[in-house]
C-alpha positions, 0 to 999 in steps of 0.5 A: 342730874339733868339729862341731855340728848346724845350729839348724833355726830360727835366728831362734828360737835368737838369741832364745832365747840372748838371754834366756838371756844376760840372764838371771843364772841360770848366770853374770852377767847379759849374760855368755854361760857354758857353762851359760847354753850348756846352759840355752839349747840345752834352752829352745829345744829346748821352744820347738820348735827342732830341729837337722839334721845330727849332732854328734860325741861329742866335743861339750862341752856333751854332755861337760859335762852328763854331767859332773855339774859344780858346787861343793864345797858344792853352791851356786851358784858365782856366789853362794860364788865357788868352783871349778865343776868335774866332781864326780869332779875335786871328790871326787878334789881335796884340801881345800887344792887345792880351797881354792887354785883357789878363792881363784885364782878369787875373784882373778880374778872380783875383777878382773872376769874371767870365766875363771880359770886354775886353778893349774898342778898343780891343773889337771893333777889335775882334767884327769884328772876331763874327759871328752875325745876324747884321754884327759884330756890338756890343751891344753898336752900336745896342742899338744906332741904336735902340734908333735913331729908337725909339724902346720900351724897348731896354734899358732892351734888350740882344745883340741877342733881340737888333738885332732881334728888328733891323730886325723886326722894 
C-alpha cells in the first residue's frame, strides 16, 4: 500500500475536506474526487497544516498533478462530460477513442455513477500515458503476475497494494 504523511492538525483537515467536499468545483457537490483530494491537500497546506513523516513516490495525487490530467477541449469535464484523462493519453487517443470513453462516461454519469470504466482497449492505450510504480501495467496485468507468484491476498488488493506486493515479493 502506498504510504501517505500523518496530517499534523487532523482537526484543521476534516474541516478543510469538508468544504472542499461541499463545494462543486472538482466534481458534484458532496462527492469526495481525486481533484477536490488535490484541491483539499493545497487549502490546508495555506491554512497552515503540515504533514510528519514521508510519502513514497508512488503517491497518486503527486502522480496525478505531475500528469497535467483534463479534457480534449480543455473544459471542465463536470460541465462537457467528456473523459478526464493525463494530457499525453489525450494527445496519444484517436478521435474516435476519445469519442467512445466519452460517450461510456455520459452513460454512466447518466445513471448516476461517478466512476466510468473505460472500454477495455481504450483502457490499455491510455495506461501506457499513467505514471505508476510497475511500468504502466493495469490492475488486471499485476493481479496476473501476482497470482503466478502466489501471493497471499492479492484478490483483496488495490492496484498501488498489487504493485507494492510486486516489488517486495
Amino acid at each position: 500500500m502506498t504510504e501517505t504523511a500523518e496530517k499534523s492538525d487532523p482537526k484543521l483537515w476534516e474541516r478543510v475536506k469538508k468544504k472542499v467536499t461541499k463545494g462543486a468545483k472538482g466534481g458534484k457537490p458532496g462527492q469526495w474526487s481525486a481533484r477536490k483530494a488535490q484541491m483539499a491537500v493545497a487549502e490546508y497546506k495555506k491554512e497552515g497544516g503540515g504533514y510528519e513523516g514521508g510519502k513514497d513516490e508512488g503517491n497518486s495525487l503527486h502522480q496525478w498533478t505531475e500528469e497535467d490530467w483534463g479534457t480534449k477541449s480543455g473544459k471542465a469535464s463536470g460541465e462537457t462530460g467528456e473523459r478526464y484523462l493525463p494530457k499525453e493519453a489525450r494527445e496519444h487517443l484517436s478521435e474516435e477513442d476519445y469519442a467512445r470513453t466519452t460517450a461510456k462516461k455520459r452513460r454512466d454519469s447518466a445513471k448516476g455513477e461517478q466512476f466510468s470504466a473505460q472500454p477495455k482497449d481504450v483502457a490499455s492505450k491510455t495506461a501506457a500515458y499513467r505514471k505508476t510504480g510497475a511500468g504502466a501495467k493495469t490492475r488486471a496485468d499485476l493481479y496476473a503476475e501476482a497470482a503466478r507468484r502466489g501471493i497471499k491476498g492479492r484478490s483483496r488488493m488495490t492496484k498501488g497494494e498489487l504493485e507494492k506486493a510486486l516489488t517486495s515479493a
